[in-house]
PDB file of N, CA, C and O in Angstrom:
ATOM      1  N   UNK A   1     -47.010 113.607 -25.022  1.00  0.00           N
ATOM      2  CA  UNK A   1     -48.015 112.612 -24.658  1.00  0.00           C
ATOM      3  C   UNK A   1     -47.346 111.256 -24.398  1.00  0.00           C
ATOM      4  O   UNK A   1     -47.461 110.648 -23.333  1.00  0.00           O
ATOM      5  N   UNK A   2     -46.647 110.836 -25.440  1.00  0.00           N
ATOM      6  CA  UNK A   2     -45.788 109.225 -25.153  1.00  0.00           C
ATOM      7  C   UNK A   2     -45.148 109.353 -24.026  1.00  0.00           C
ATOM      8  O   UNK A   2     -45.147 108.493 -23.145  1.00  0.00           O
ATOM      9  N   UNK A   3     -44.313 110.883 -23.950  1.00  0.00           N
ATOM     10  CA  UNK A   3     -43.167 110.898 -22.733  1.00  0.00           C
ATOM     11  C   UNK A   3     -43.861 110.554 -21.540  1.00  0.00           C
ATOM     12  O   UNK A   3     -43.594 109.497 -20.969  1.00  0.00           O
ATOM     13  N   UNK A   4     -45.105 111.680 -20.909  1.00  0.00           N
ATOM     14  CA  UNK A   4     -45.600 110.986 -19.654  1.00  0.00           C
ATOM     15  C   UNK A   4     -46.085 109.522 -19.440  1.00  0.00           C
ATOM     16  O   UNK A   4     -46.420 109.028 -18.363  1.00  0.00           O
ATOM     17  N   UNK A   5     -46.059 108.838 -20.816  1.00  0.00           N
ATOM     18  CA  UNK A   5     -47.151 107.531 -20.635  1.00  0.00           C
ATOM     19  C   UNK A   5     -45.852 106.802 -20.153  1.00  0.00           C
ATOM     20  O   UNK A   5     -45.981 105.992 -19.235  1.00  0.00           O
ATOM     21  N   UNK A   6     -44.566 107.025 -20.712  1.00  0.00           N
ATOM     22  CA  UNK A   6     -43.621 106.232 -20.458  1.00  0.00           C
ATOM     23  C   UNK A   6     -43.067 106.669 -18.581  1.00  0.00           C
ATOM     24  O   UNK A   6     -42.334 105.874 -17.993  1.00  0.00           O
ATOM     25  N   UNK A   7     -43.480 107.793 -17.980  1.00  0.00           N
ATOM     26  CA  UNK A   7     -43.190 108.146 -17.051  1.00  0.00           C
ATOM     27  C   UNK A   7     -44.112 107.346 -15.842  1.00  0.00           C
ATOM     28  O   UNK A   7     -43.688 107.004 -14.738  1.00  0.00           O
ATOM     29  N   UNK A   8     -45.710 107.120 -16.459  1.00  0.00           N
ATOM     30  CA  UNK A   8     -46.284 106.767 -15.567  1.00  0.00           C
ATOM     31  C   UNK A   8     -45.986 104.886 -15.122  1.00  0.00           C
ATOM     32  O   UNK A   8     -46.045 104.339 -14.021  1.00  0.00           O
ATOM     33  N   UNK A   9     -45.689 104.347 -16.400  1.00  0.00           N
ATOM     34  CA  UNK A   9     -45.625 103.087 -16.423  1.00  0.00           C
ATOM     35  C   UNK A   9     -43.836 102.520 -16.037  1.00  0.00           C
ATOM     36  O   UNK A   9     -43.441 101.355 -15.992  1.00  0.00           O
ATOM     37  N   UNK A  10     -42.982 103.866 -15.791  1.00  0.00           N
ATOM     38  CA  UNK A  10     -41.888 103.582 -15.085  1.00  0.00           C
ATOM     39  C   UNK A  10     -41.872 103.835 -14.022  1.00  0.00           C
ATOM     40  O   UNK A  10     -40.967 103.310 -13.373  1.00  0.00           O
ATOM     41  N   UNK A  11     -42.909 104.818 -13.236  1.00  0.00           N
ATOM     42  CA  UNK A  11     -43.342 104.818 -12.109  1.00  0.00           C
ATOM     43  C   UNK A  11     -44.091 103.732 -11.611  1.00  0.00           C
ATOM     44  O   UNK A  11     -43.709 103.290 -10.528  1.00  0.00           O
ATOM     45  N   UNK A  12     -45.060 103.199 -12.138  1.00  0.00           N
ATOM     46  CA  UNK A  12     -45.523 101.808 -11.557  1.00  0.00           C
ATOM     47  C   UNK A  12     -44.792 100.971 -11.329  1.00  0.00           C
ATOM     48  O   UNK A  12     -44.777 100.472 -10.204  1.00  0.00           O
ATOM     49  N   UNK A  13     -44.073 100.609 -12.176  1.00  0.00           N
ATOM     50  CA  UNK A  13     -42.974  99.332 -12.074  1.00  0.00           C
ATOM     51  C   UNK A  13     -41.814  99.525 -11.025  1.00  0.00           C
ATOM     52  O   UNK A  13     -41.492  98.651 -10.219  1.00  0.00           O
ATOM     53  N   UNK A  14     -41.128 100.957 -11.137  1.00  0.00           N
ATOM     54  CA  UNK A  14     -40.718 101.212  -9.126  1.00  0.00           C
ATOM     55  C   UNK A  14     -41.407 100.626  -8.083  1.00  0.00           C
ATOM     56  O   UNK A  14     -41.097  99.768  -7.256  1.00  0.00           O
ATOM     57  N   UNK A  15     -42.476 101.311  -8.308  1.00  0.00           N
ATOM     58  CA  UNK A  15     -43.468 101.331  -6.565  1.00  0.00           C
ATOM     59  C   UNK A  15     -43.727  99.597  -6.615  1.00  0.00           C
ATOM     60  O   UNK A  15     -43.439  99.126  -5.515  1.00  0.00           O
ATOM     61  N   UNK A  16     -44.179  98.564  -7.570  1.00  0.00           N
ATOM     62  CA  UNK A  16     -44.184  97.345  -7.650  1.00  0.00           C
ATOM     63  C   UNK A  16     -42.964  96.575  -6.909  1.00  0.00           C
ATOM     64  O   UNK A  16     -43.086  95.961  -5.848  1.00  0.00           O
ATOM     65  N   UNK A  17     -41.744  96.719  -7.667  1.00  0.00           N
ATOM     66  CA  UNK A  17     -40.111  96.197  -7.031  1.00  0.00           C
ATOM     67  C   UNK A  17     -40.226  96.494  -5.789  1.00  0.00           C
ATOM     68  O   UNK A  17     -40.101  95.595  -4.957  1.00  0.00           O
ATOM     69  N   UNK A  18     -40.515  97.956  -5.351  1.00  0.00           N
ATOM     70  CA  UNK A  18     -40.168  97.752  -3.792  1.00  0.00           C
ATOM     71  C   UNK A  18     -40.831  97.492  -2.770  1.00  0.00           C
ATOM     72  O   UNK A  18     -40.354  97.547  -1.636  1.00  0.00           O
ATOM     73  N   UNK A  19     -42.322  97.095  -3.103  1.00  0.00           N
ATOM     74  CA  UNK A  19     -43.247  96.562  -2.184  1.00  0.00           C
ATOM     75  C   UNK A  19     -43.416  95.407  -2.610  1.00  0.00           C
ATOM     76  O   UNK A  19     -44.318  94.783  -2.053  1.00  0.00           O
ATOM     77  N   UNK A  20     -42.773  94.813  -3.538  1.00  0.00           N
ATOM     78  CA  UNK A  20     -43.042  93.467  -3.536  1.00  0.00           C
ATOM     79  C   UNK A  20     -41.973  92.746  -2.338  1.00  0.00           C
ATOM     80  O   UNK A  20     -40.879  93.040  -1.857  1.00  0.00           O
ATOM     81  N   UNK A  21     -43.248  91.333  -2.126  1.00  0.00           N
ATOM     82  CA  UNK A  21     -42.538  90.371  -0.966  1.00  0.00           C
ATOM     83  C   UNK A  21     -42.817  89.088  -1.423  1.00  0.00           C
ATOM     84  O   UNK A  21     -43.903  88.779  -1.913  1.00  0.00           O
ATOM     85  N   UNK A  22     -41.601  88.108  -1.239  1.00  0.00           N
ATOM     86  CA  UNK A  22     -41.971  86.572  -1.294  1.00  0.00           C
ATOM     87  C   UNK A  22     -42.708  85.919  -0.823  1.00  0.00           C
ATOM     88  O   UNK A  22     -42.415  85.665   0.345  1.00  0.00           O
ATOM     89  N   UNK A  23     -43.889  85.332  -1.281  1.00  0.00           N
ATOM     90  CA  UNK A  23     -45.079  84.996  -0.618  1.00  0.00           C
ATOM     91  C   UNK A  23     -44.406  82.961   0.026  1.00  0.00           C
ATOM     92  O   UNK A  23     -43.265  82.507   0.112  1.00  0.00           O
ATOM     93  N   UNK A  24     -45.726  82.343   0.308  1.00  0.00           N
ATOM     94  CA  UNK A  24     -44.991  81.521   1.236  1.00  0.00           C
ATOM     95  C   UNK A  24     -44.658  80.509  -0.129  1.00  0.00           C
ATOM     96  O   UNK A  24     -45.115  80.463  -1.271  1.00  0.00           O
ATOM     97  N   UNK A  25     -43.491  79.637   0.712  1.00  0.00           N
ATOM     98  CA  UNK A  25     -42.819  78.623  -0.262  1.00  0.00           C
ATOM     99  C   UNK A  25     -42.284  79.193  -1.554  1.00  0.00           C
ATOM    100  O   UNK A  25     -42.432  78.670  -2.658  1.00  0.00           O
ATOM    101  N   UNK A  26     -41.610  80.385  -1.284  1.00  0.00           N
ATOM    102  CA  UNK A  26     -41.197  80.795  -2.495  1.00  0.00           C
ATOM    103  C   UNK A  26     -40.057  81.318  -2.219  1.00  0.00           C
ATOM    104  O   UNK A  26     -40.096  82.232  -1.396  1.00  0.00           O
ATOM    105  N   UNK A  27     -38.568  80.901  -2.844  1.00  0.00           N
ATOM    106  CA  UNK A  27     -37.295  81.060  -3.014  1.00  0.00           C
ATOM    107  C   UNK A  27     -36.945  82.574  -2.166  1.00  0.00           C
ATOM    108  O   UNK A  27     -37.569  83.636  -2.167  1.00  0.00           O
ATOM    109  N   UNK A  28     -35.760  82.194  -1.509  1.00  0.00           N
ATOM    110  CA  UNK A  28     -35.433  83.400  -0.823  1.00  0.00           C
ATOM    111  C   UNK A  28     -34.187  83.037  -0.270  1.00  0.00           C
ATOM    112  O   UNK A  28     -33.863  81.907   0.096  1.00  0.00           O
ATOM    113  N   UNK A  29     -33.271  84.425  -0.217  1.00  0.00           N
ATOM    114  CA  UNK A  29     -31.817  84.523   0.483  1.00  0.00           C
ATOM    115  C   UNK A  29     -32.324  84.436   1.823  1.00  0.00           C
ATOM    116  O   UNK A  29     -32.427  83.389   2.462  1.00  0.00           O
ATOM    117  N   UNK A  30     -32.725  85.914   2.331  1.00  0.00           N
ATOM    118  CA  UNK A  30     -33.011  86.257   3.568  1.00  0.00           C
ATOM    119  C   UNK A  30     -34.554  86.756   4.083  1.00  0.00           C
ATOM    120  O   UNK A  30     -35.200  87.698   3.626  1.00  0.00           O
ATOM    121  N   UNK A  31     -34.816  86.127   4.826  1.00  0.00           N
ATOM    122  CA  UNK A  31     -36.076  86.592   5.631  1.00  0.00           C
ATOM    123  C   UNK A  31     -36.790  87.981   5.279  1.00  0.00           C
ATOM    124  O   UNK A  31     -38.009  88.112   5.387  1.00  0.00           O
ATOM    125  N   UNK A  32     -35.901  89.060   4.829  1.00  0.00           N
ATOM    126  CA  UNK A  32     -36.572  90.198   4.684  1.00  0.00           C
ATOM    127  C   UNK A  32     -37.123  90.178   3.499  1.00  0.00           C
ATOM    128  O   UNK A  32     -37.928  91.046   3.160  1.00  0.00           O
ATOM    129  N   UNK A  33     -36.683  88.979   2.553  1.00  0.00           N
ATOM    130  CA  UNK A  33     -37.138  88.912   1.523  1.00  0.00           C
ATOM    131  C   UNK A  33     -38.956  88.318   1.504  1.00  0.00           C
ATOM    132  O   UNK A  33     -39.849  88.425   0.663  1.00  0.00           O
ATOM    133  N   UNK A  34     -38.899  87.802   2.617  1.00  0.00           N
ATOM    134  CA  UNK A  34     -40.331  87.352   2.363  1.00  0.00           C
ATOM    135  C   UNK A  34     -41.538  88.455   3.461  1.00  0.00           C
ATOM    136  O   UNK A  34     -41.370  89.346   4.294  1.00  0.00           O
ATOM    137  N   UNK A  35     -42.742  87.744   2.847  1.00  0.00           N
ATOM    138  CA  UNK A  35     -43.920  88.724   3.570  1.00  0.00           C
ATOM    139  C   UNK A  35     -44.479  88.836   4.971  1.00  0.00           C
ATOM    140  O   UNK A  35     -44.874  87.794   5.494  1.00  0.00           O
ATOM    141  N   UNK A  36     -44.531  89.556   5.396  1.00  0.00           N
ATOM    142  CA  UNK A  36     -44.875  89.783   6.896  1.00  0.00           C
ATOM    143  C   UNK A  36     -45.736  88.143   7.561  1.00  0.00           C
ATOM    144  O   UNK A  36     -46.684  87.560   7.034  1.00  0.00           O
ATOM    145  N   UNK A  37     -45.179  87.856   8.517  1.00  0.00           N
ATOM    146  CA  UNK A  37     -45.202  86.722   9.018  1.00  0.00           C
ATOM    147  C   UNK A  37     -44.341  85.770   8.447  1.00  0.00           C
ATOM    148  O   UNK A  37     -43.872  84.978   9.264  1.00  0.00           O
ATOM    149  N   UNK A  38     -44.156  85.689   7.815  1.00  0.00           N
ATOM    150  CA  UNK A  38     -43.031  84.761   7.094  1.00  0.00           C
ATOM    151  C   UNK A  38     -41.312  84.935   7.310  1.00  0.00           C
ATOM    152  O   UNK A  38     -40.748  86.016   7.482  1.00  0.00           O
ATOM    153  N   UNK A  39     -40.706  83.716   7.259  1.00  0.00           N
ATOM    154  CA  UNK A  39     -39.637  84.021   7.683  1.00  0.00           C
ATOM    155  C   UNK A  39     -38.301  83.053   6.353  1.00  0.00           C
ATOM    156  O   UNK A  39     -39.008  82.341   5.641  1.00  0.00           O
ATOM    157  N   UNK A  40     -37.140  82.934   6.033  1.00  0.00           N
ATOM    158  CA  UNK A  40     -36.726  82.803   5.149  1.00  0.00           C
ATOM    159  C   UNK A  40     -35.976  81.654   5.743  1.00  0.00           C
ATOM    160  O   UNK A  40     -34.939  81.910   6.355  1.00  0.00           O
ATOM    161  N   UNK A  41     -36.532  79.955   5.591  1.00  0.00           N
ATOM    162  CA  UNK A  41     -35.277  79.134   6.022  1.00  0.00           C
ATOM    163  C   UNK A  41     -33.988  78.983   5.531  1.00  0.00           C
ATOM    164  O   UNK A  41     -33.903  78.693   4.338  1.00  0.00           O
ATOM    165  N   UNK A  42     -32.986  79.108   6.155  1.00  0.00           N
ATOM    166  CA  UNK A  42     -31.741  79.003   5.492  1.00  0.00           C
ATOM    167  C   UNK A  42     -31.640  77.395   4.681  1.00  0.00           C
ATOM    168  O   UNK A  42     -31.324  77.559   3.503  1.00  0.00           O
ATOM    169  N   UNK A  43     -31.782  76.316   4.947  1.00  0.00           N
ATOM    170  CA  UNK A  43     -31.524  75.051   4.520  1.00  0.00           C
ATOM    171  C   UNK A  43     -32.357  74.726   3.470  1.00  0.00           C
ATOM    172  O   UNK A  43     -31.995  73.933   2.601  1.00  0.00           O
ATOM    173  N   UNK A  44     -33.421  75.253   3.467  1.00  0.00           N
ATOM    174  CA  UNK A  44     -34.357  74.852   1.787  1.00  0.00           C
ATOM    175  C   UNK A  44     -34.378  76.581   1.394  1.00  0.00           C
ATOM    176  O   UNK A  44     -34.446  76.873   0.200  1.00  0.00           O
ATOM    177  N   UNK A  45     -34.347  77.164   1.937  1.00  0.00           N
ATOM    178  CA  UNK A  45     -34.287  79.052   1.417  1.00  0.00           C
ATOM    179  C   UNK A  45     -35.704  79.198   0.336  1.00  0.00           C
ATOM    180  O   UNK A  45     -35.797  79.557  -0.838  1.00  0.00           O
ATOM    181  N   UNK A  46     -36.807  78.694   1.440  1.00  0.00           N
ATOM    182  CA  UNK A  46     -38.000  79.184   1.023  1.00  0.00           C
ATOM    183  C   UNK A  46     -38.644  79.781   1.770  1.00  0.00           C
ATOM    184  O   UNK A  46     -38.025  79.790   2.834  1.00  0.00           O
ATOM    185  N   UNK A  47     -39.870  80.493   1.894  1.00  0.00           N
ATOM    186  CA  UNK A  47     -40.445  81.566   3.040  1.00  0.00           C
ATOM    187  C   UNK A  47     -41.275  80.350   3.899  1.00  0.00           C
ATOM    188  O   UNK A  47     -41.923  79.538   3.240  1.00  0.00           O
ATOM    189  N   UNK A  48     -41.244  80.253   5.233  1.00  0.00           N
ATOM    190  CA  UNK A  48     -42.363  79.594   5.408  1.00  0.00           C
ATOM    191  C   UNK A  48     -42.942  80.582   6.657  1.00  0.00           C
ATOM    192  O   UNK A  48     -42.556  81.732   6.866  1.00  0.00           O
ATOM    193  N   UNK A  49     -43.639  80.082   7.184  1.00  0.00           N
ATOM    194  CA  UNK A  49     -44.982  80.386   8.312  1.00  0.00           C
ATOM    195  C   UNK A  49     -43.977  80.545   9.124  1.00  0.00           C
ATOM    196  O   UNK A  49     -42.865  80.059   8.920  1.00  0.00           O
ATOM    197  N   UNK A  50     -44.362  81.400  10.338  1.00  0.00           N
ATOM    198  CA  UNK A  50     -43.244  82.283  11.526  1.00  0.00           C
ATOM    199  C   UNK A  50     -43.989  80.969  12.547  1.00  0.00           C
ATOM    200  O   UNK A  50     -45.101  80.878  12.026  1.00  0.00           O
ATOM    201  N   UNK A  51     -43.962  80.162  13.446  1.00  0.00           N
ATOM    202  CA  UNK A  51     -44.623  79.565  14.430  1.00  0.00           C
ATOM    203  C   UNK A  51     -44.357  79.855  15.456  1.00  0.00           C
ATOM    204  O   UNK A  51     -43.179  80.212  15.476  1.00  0.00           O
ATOM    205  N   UNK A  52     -45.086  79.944  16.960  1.00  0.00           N
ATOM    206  CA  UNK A  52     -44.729  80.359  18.185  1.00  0.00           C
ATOM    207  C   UNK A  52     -44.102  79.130  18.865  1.00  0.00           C
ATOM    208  O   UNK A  52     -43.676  79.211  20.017  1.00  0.00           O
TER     209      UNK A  52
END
C-alpha cells in the first residue's frame, strides 16, 4: 500500500518537472526555458512577451 502511494506521488512530480515552463518575468538561461510565446532575454535573462 505505502509502496504504490510512493510510486504515484513520484510519478506526479516527473510529469510536473517536465511540463513545467517559466512564466513571464521569471529567471531564465534560454528561451526554451520559458512558456509558449515567451522568449528568454539574454541581458536581464527573464522571459518576456515574443512582439511582432
Amino acid at each position: 500500500m505505502h509502496f504504490s502511494f510512493l510510486l504515484i506521488i513520484v510519478a506526479l512530480t516527473a510529469s510536473m518537472s517536465v511540463s513545467a515552463c517559466s512564466e513571464l518575468d521569471v529567471d531564465c538561461d534560454v528561451s526554451s526555458e520559458c512558456c509558449s510565446g515567451l522568449y528568454c532575454d539574454p541581458v536581464i535573462q527573464h522571459c518576456l512577451e515574443v512582439t511582432a
